[in-house]
C-alpha positions in Angstrom: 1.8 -15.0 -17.4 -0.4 -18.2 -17.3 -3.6 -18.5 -19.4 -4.1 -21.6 -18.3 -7.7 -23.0 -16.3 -5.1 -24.8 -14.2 -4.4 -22.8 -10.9 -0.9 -21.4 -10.7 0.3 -22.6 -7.0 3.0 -19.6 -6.6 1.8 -16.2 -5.6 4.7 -14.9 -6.8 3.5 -14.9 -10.5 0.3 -13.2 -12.2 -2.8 -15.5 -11.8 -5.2 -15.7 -14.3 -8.4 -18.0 -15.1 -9.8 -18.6 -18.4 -13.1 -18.0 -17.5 -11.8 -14.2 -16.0 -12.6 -12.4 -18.5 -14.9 -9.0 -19.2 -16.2 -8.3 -22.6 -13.0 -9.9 -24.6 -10.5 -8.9 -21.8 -8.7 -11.6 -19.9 -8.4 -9.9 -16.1 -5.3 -11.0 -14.3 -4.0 -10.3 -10.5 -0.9 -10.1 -9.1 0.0 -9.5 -5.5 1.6 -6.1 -4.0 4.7 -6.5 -2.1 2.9 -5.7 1.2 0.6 -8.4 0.4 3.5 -11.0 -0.3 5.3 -10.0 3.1 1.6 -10.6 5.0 1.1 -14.3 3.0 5.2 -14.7 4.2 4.0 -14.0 7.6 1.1 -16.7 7.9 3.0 -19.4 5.5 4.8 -22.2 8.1 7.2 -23.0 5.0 10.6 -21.8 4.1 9.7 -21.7 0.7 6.8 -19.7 1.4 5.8 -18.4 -1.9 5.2 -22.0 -3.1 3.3 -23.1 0.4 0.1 -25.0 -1.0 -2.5 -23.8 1.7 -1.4 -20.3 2.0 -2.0 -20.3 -2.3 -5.2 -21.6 -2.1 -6.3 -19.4 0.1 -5.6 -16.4 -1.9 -5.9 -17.7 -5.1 -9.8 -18.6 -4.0 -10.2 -15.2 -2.8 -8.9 -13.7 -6.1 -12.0 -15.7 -7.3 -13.6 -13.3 -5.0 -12.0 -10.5 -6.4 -12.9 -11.0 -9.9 -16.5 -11.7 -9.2 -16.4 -8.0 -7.2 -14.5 -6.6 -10.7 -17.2 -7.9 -12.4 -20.1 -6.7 -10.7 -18.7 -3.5 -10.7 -18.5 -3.7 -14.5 -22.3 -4.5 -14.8 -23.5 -2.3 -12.0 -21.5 0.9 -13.2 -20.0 0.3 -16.4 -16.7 1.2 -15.4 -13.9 -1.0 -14.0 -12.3 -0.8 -10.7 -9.8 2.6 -9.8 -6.9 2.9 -7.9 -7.5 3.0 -4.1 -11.2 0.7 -4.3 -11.4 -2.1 -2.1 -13.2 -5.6 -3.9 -13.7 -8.6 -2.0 -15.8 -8.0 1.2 -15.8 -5.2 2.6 -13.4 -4.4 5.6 -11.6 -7.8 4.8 -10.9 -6.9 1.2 -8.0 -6.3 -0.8 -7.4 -2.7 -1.5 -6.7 -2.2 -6.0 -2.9 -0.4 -5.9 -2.2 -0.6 -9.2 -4.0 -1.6 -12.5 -2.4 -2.1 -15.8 -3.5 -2.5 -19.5 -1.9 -4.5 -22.1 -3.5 -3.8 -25.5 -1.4 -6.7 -27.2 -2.6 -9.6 -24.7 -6.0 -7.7 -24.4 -4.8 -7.9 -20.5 -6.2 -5.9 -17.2 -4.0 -6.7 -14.5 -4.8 -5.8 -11.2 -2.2 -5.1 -8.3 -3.7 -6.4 -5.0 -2.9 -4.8 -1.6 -3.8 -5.2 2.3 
């Protein structure tokens, strides 16, 4: 996992920002294998996990996401389930999985289509 403010440029790994975090938990997303096969699909490289453009793209909208994880924190308390949709609406990337890691104080969210 990378802790770092630096962007990690592969989609492959578990992104996570310093400033992601919700009362002393660092939130981290990683990308479902559906996902990965759609970013595969619009990347014009062969090494398509490490295709600049296509990260940037999704790592900006997991800025999105983290903003939607966060105002459904403040709004209801609770953090996102299984099965919600954050980002925008019918655009949005569907929650499949969410993990907890007491020893890293890590929520990691598994990002779907």
């Amino acid at each position: 996992m990378n802790y770092s403010s630096e962007p990690t440029y592969s989609v492959l790994e578990t992104i996570h920002f310093s400033a992601w975090v919700i009362k002393e938990w660092k939130i981290a997303f990683v990308f479902s294998e559906r996902q990965l096969a759609e970013i595969k699909k619009l990347s014009r490289l062969s090494n398509w996990y490490e295709d600049p453009v296509e990260a940037d793209t999704y790592i900006e909208r997991l800025s999105i996401c983290f903003h939607s994880v966060e105002e459904v924190y403040s709004t209801l308390g609770i953090l996102p389930q299984v099965g919600d949709r954050l980002f925008n609406g019918e655009t949005g990337m569907i929650v499949q999985d969410r993990s907890f890691d007491g020893n890293l104080k890590t929520i990691t969210f598994t990002l779907s289509v």
